[in-house]
Each structure stands twice: as C-alpha cells, then as structure tokens.
VMD Tcl script that draws the C-alpha trace (Angstrom):
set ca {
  {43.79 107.26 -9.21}
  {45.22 104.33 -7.97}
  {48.82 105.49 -8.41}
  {47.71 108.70 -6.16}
  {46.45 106.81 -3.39}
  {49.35 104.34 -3.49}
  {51.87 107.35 -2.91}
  {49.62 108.67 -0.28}
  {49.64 105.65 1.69}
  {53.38 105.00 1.23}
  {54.18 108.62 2.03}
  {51.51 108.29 5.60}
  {53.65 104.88 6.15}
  {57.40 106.33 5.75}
  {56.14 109.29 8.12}
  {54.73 107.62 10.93}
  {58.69 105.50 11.22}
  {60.14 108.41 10.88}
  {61.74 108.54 14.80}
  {61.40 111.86 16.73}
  {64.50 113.50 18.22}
  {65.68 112.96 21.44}
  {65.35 115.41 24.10}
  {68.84 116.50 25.33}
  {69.79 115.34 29.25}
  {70.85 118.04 31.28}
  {74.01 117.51 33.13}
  {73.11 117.84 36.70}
  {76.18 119.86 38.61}
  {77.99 117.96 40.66}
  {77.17 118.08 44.03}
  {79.99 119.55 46.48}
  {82.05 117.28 48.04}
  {80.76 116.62 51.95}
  {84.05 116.89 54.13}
  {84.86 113.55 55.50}
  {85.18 113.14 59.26}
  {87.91 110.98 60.47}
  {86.79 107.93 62.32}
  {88.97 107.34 65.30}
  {89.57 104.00 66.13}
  {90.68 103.18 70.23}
  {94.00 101.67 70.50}
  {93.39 98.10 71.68}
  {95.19 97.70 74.92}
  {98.17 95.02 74.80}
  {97.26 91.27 75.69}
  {98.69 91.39 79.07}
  {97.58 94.73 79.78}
  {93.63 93.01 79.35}
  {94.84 90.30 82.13}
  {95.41 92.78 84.71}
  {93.31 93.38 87.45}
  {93.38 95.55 90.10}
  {91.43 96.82 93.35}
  {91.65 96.26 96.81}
  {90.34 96.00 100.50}
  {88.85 99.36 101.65}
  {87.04 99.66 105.63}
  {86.90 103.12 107.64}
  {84.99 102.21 111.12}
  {84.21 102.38 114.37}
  {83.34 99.59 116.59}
  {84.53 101.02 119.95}
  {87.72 102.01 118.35}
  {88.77 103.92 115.20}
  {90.22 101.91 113.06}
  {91.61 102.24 108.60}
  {91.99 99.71 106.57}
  {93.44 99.85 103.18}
  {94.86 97.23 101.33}
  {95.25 97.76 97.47}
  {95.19 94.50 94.97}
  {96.91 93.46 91.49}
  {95.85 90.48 90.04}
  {96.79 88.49 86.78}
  {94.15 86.50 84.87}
  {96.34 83.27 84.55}
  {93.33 80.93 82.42}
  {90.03 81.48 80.06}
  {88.38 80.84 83.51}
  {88.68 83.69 85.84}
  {91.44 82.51 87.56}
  {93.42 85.59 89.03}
  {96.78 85.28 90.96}
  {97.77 88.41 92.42}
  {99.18 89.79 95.44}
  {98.52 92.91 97.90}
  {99.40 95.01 100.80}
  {97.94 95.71 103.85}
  {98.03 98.74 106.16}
  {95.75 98.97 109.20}
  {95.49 101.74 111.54}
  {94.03 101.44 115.40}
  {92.92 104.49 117.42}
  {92.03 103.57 120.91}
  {91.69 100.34 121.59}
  {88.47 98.35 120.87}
  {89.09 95.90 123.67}
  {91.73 94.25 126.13}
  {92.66 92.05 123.17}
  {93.84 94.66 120.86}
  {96.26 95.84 123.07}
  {98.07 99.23 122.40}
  {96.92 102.29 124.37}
  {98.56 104.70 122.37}
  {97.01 103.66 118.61}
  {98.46 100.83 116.50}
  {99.90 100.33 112.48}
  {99.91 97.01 111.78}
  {101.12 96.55 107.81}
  {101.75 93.56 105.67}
  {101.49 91.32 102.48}
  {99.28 88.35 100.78}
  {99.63 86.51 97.92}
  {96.19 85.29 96.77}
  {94.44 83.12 94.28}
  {90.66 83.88 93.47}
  {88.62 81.85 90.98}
  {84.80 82.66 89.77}
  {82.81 79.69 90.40}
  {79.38 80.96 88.84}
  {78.04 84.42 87.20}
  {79.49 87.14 89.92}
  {80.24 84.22 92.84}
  {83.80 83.36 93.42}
  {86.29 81.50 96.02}
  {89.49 82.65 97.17}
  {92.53 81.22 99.14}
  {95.49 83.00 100.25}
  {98.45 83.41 102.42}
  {98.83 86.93 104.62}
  {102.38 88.18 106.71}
  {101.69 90.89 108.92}
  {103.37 92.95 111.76}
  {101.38 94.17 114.49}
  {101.58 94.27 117.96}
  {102.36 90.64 120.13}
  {98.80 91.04 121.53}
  {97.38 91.25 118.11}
  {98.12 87.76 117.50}
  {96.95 84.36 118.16}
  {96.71 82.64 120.67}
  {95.08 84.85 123.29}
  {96.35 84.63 126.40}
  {93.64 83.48 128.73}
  {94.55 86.55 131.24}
  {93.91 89.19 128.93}
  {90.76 90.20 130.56}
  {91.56 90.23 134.05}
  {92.18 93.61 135.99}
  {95.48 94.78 135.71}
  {96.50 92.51 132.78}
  {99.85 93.61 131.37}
  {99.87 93.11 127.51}
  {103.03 92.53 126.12}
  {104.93 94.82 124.11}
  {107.08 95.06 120.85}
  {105.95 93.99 117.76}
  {106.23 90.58 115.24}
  {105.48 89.22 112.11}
  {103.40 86.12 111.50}
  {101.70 84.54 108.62}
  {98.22 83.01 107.95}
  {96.24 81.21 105.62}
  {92.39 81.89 104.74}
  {90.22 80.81 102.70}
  {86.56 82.08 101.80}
  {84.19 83.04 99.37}
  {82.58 85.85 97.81}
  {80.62 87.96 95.44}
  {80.31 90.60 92.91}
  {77.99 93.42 93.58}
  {76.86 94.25 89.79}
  {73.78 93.26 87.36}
  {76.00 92.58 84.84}
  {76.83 89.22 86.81}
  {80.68 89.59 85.80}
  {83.23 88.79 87.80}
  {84.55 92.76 88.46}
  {83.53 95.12 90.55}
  {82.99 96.02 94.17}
  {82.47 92.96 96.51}
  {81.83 91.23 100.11}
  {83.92 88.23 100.66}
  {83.78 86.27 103.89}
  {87.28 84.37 104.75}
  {88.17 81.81 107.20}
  {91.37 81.73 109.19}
  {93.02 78.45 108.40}
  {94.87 78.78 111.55}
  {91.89 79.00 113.85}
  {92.84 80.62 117.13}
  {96.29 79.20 117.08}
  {98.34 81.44 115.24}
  {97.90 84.36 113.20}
  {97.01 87.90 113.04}
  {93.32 89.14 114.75}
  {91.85 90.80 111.64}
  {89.73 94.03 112.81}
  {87.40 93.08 110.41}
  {86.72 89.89 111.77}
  {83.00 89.09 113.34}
  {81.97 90.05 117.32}
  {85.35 91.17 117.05}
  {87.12 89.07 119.64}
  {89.32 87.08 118.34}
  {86.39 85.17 115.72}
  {87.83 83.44 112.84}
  {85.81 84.66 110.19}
  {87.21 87.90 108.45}
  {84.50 89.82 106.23}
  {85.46 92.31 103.71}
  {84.74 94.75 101.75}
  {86.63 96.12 98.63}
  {86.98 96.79 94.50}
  {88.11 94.81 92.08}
  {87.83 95.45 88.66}
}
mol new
graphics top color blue
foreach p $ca { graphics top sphere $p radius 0.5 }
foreach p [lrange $ca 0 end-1] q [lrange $ca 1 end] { graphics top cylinder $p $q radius 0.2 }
display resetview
C-alpha cells in the first residue's frame, strides 16, 4: 500500500515539472519600406555676401513743384556693431520750379555721389555722417544770393559741382527693432547756408538746413 501511494505521489510530482511547449511566434511581415524624402538644406550665403547691405533714398512729391528723387545705397557691415560704410548715388529731377531759389524754368537733373558711414546706436535707432558731390544748377547752391526774390531777378546759369557734409540721425520702421528696413532719417548740413547743395527734401523748403528722408535699407 505504501509502495502504491509512493509511486503515485512521485508520478503527480514528475508531472506537474514537466514544462509545457512553447507557443510558436509568428513572424510579422515586414513592413514596406516608406520612401524617404530628401531634406534640402539652403546654401548658406558666403561671409561677405551676409555683410552687404543695400537700399536707398526714395521721394516722389509735390510741394509747388514736381520733383524725383532716387538715390540707391550699398553698404558693408565693417564691425559686430552695426557699423555700415557704404556709398550711393543720387539723381533728382525738378519740374517747374518750386520757388525763385530753385532756379531753372525749364525742369532741372541734378545727380551725384556720397560716401556714408551709419552706426546703430540702440534697438532700430541709428546715426549717420557723410560726405555728398552733386551737380545741379549755380542757383541750387549755397549761398543764396540776397536778390533772388526781387522782381526781375536773373538767376544764373550753367551748372557746378560742390560737396557737403551732413550729419543726422535716424530710425528703423519695424517691430522687430533691427537695424534693417525702411526708415526716416533727419540730416544736418554741416555747411550751413554757406556752401553746398539745397536738398529738395529739406524743411519749409527754402534753403533750411535740415534734410529729411525717406528710404530702404535692408
């Protein structure tokens, strides 16, 4: 009896180790390959290209005479702190004239040069000094001869060169507060009402020696 129950329990015991068999894993399929896009990467442009600047002066008016202005801009950053040398043209068109000052009765193309040096002084602000040469027109120059408004004034005719300083400030017209983009500068002639060329952009427009302007430089 006691040999039965011995074999029982030894045969319960070797069954219950006894280790089922595993379940085989299905291979999944392999999933088709997705076609790769190519990722296209912009060129980065060349170190100096990423120092240029360029814009310029831009006015189309009207104050008692029809007048153009455009004078495009090319600027170098030459530091880490917005400083931009650079130099422009100018080209300035007169229709009739705006006053006994400006002279010519037939229209007048005054065109010239600057060389300029703009810094950024704080978020969009920035100063600017420069030198311009222009031909125009003798009565389109400083100093104004003190006869010029009387009746039967004869202005003189022919034209010159003749160069001016200015200095002035200005600023940015963005959100961004970078120093790029269109702007207002206000400049001051240097040479007062002594020499120089009478900017038609300059205020009451009779002879002042502040210039405003308008313009894009990016």
């Amino acid at each position: 009896m006691y040999r039965i129950l011995l074999l029982l329990f030894l045969s319960l015991n070797l069954s219950a180790q006894i280790i089922p068999p595993a379940e085989p894993i299905e291979e999944e399929e392999p999933k088709e390959e997705q076609e790769e896009k190519p990722v296209l990467f912009e060129e980065p442009k060349p170190a100096w290209k990423q120092r240029m600047h360029w814009g310029g002066n831009f006015w189309l008016g009207s104050y008692g005479s029809f007048y153009v202005d455009a004078s495009p801009m090319i600027g170098f950053d030459v530091s880490e702190k917005n400083t931009v040398v650079g130099l422009g043209g100018s080209l300035i068109y007169f229709g009739q004239p705006r006053n006994s000052v400006s002279g010519s009765r037939n229209g007048s193309l005054s065109y010239g040069g600057r060389l300029f040096l703009r810094q950024g002084i704080w978020k969009s602000i920035f100063a600017q000094a420069e030198y311009e040469i222009m031909n125009s027109d003798k009565i389109n120059f400083y100093p104004i001869d003190p006869k010029a408004n009387d009746p039967g004034y004869l202005a003189p005719t022919g034209k010159k060169w003749g160069g001016l300083p200015l200095i002035g400030a200005g600023f940015y017209q963005n959100r961004s507060w970078q120093q790029k983009g269109s702007f207002v500068s206000i400049m001051y002639s240097l040479g007062g009402q002594n020499f120089g060329y009478i900017n038609p952009q300059s205020f009451n427009l009779n002879g002042s020696v502040l210039v405003m302007r308008l313009g894009v430089f990016i």
